[in-house]
N, C-alpha and C positions, 0 to 999 in steps of 0.2 A: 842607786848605790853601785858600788864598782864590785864587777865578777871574779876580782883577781880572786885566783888561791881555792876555788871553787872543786871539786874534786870530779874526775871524770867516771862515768858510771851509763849503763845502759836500762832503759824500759820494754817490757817486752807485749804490753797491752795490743799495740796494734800487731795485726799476726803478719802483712804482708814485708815490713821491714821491723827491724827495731830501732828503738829511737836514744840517739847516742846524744850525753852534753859532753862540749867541750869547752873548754877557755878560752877564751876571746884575746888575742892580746892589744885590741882595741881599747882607748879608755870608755868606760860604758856607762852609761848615769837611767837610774829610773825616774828621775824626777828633772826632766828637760824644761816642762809646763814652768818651770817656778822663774825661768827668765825672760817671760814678757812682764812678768809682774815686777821683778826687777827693771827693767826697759823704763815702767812706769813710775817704781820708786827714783829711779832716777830723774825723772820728769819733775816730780812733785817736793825732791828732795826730804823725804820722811825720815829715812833713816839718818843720813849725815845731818842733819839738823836733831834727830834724836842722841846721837852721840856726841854731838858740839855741846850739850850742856851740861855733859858729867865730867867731874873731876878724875883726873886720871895723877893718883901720886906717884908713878913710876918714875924712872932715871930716862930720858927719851935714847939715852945712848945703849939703853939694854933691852929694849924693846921688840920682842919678835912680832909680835903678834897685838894689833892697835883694838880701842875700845871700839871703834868704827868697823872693822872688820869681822870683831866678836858679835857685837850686836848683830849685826847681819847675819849672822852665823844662826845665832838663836832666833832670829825674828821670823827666816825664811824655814829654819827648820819646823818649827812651830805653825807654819804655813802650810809645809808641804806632812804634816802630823807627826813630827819629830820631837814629842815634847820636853824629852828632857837632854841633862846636858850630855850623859851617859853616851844618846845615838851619834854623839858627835864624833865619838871615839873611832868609828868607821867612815863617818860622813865626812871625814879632816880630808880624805882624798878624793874625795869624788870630785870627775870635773867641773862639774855644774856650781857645785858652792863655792871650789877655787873661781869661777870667773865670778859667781857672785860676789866676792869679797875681795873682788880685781886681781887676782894671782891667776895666769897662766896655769893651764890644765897640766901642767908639767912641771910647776912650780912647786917651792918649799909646800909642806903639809899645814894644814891649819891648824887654831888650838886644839890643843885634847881637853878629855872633861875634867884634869884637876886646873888647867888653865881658867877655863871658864868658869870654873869654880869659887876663883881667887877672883875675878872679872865681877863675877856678881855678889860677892860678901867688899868687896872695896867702894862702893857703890855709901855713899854718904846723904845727913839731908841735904844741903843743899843743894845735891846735887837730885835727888828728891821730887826738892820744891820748884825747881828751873822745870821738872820733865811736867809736876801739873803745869807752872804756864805756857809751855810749850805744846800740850795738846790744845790748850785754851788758842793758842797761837795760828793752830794748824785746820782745827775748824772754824773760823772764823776765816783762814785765807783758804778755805776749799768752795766758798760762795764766791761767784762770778760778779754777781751785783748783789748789796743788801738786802737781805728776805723782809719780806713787813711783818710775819709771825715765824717766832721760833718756837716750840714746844719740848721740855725738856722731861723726861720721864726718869723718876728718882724709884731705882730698887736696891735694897740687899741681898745678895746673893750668898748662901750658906757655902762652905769649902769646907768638908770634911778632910781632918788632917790624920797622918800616920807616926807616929814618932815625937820626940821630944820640941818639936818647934816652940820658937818663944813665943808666949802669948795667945798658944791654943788653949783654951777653956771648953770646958764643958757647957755644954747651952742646953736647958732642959725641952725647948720646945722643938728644938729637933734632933734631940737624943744624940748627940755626938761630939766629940769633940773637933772644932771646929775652930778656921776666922770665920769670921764678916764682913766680908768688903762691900761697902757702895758704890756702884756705880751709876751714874747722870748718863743720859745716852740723850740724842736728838731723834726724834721722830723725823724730821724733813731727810735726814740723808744717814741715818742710821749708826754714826759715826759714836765713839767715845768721848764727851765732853770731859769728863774727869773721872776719877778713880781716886777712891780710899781704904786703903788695910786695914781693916778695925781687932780690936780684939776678939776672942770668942762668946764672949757672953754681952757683948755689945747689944744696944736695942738699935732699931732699924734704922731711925733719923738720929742717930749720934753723930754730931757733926756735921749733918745734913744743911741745919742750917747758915755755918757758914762758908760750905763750898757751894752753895746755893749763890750767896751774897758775892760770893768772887766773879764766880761764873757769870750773874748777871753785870756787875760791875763793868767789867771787861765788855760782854758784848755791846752795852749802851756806849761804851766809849767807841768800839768801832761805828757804832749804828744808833744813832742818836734814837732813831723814832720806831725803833724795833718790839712788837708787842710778844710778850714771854708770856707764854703758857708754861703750868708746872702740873704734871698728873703724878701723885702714887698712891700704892693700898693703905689699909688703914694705920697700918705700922707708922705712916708720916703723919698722920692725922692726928696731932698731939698738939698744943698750946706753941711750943715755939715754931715749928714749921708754920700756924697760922699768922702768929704773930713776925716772924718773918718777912712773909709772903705779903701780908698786908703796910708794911713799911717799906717793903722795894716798890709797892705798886705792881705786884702780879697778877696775872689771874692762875686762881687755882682751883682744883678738882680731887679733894682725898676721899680715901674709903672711911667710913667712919664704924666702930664696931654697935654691935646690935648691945642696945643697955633697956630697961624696963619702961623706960618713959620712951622712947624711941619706938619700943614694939603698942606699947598702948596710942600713940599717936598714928599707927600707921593698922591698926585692928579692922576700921572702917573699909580700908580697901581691900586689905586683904578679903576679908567676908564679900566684896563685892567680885571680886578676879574667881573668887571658890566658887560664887549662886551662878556664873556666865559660864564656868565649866562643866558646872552642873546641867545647866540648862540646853548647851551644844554641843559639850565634848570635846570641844576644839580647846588648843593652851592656850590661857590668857595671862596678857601679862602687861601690867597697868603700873600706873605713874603718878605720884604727887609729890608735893613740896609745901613746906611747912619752915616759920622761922624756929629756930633750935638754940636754946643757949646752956650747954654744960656747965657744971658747976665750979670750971677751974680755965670757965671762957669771960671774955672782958664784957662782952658781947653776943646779942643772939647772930648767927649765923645760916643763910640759907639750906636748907638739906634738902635733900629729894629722897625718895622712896621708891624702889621699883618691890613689887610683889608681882608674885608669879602662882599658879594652880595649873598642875597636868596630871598628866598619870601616874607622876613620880612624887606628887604629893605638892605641899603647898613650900614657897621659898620667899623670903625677904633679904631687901641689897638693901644700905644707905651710903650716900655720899654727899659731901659737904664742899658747896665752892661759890667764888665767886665772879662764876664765866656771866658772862652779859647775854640777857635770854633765859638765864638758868630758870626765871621764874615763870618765864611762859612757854617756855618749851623742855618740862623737866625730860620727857623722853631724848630729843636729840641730846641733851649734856649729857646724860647718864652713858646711850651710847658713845660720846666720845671719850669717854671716862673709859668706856669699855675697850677702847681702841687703845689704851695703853697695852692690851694685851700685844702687842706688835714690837711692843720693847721686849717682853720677856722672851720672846723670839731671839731678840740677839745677845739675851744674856745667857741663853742655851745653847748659843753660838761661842759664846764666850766661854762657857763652862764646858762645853763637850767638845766643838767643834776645836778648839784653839786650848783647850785641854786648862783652862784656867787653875784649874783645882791642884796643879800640881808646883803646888807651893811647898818644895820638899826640902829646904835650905833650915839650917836651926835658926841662924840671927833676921828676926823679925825685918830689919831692913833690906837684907838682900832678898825674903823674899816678897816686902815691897816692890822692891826692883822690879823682881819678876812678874808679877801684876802688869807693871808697867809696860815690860817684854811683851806679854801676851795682848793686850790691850792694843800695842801699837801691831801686832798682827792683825789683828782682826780689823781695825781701822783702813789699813793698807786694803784688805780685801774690799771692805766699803767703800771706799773712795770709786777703788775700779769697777767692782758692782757697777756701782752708781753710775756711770760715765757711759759704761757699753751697756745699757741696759736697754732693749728693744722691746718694751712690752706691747700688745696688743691693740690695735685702737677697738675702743667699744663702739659696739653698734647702736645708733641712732643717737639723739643729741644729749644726754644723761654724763657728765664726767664720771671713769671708772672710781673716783675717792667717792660720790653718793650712793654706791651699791647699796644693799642689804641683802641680809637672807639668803635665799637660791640664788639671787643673781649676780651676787658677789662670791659665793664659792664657786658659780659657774665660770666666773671670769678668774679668780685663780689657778683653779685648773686649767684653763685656756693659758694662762700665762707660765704657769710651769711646764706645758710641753712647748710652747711656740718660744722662751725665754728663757733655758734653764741656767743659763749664768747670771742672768739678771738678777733671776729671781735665785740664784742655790744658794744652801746653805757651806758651808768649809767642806763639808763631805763631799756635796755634788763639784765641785771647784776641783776636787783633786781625783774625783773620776773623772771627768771629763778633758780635764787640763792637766794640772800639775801631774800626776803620777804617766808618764811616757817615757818609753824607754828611746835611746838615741847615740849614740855613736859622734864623740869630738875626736873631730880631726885636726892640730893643728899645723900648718903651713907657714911660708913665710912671708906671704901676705894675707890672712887671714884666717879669723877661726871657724869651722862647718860644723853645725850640729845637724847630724844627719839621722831624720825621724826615718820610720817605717813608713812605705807606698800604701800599704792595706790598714793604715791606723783609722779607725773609724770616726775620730773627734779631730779629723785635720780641719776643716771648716769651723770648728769653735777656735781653735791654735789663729787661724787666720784671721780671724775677729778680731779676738783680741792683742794680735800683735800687729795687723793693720795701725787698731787705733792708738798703741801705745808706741808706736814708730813715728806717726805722726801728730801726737798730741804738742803742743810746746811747753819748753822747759819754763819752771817760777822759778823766781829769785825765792833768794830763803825768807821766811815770814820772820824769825826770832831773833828778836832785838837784843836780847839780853838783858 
């Protein structure tokens, strides 16, 4: 952010000198980090293809200020943890977002927050419905060659709201008033597949099932021979998600909740996991599977059962799927079941890191929109993630996706010091990268962003603007 206006004043802490600030009248930006990642929005074209597909009902002759240059506005502030439209109100001058949004650091000022205001309540469905095919559009052209498995992990994520927004309800089972949005994420590259605004008292797979059906739709059409996996908790584990699932030809893996006939079915092992703790003191934690059919199912369906006995007492999971294996090897499903846990890694990305929650607009569509905003932030970061990512090779011939146990948290931690952008979350990203402070110089043949000699994360800066200098640009994916 820029020091203009700053007030001069002295410290007296250190006894040998006192330590004076003064005003720079350099332009000065603390968030330098946020233009390799632009370098590489430009590569992938995210953004201008994010703003190619909203309606814009303005006059084009009274136009200060374009939907494309707004969006970037908010996508990168939201990046560098700007989340709302308010910070803009300062952020209009700084040089760094002027070249973000291609205005010379000396140029007109950017929107201010009633602009952006009016930017994201103008925001219409269809134009909506163009930004889900558009993400639909985006991961699908972020694969170099067609995957053989994709894996798609379905959660709702709760958004406690403050204020009159349309469509906040009160939801008893997490005491708040709140939306509900879903969102579909891909386990292979971490990315946003789709996004949906629910209302407040929404249940979990509202809807579910037919952004499920789009989403598959679409990638079979890219990828004729493409095998979908679909993991979530028991929330999805309802009669139309199966019935769904089972009519695309999926495989699936839901949580199924504990009912009487389910515990008296799984009584046998448990008593057997409790008499082997008994007996050695060590946890045990054991597996079977059984055909199951509830009483508002067409059909019996596989389930499996893990039970567990330690010193924290005795525990039962069920889950219902129909992964190939599940019946003879119920432990490996269950743990892949358990590896959806890695999605809700990025929907705490999504919700903290990229500040999802702050859906503060009253008309339910704009802040749909916002969703949208935030979503395609987080995406942006995944893509480049993904790209510069240098993790670890493991030792000896075991690929690191077969870990367990120690030697899988062993090899995390190896991987978050030897890889911490590969592997960081928005926080580690903008301590290490985005927040630097830097000095733009402009000339008259070019412009110098000139970092600090003693910056101790210049070796990550060089990483990743190596590879996003020389990455090559795509054509746009969206067809329209």
């Amino acid at each position: 952010m820029s020091l203009q206006g700053a007030a001069l004043f002295d410290f007296d802490f250190f006894e040998p000198l006192p330590i004076r600030f003064e005003v720079s009248d350099a332009p000065l930006t603390s968030d330098a980090g946020l233009l390799p990642l632009r370098q590489f929005d430009e590569r992938i074209g995210l953004t201008k293809q994010f703003a190619a597909v909203l309606d814009d009902p303005r006059d084009p002759g009274l136009i200060d200020h374009s939907f494309l240059d707004m969006a970037r506005m908010r996508i990168f502030g939201i990046l560098a943890g700007y989340e709302d439209q308010n910070d803009h109100d300062t952020l209009r001058t700084d040089p760094v977002f002027k070249l973000i949004a291609e205005r010379p650091p000396h140029g007109a000022d950017l929107a201010s927050q009633p602009t952006l205001s009016r930017f994201e309540n103008q925001i219409n469905i269809p134009s909506l419905k163009r930004l889900c095919e558009l993400f639909v559009d985006q991961f699908i052209a972020s694969f170099a060659t067609p995957p053989t498995t994709i894996t798609l992990d379905l959660d709702a994520v709760d958004d406690e709201t403050h204020g009159a927004q349309q469509l906040s309800l009160f939801h008893g089972f997490y005491e708040q008033h709140q939306y509900l949005p879903l969102v579909i994420t891909s386990a292979e590259t971490d990315q946003i597949v789709t996004i949906s605004l629910r209302h407040g008292t929404s249940t979990a797979s509202l809807g579910a099932d037919d952004d499920l059906e789009y989403i598959v739709t679409r990638l079979r059409a890219a990828w004729p021979n493409v095998r979908i996996r679909v993991r979530g908790d028991a929330g999805f584990g309802v009669p139309t998600m199966y019935d769904a699932c089972e009519r695309l030809e999926l495989i699936y893996t839901f949580g199924q909740s504990t009912n009487p006939v389910l515990l008296r079915e799984s009584e046998g092992l448990l008593a057997e996991a409790v008499r082997r703790w008994e007996q050695t003191g060590a946890p045990q934690r054991l597996f079977a599977g059984f055909w199951y059919r509830a009483g508002s199912w067409p059909v019996p369906r596989w389930t499996i059962v893990k039970a567990e006995a330690n010193a924290q007492g005795t525990n039962r999971r069920f889950v219902v799927t129909s992964r190939p294996g599940g019946q003879a090897y119920p432990e490996a499903t269950y743990d892949e079941y358990v590896m959806r846990g890695e999605s809700e890694n990025r929907n705490k990305e999504f919700k903290c890191g990229m500040a999802m929650g702050r859906l503060s607009d009253h008309r339910f569509l704009a802040n749909y929109f916002r969703l949208y905003l935030h979503a395609a932030a987080l995406n942006l970061l995944a893509r480049l993630r993904r790209e510069i990512a240098q993790p670890p090779i493991p030792e000896g011939d075991v690929p690191a996706e077969a870990f367990a146990g120690a030697a899988r948290k062993h090899y995390q931690n190896a991987r978050r010091n030897q890889d911490p952008l590969g592997e960081g979350q928005p926080a580690t990203w903008r301590l290490l990268l985005i927040k630097v402070a830097a000095t733009v110089v402009v000339s008259c043949r070019r412009i110098v962003i000139r970092l600090s000699g003693s910056w101790p994360n210049r070796d990550y800066f060089a990483q990743v603007s190596r590879h996003v200098s020389q990455r090559p640009a795509v054509s746009c994916c969206w067809t329209g």
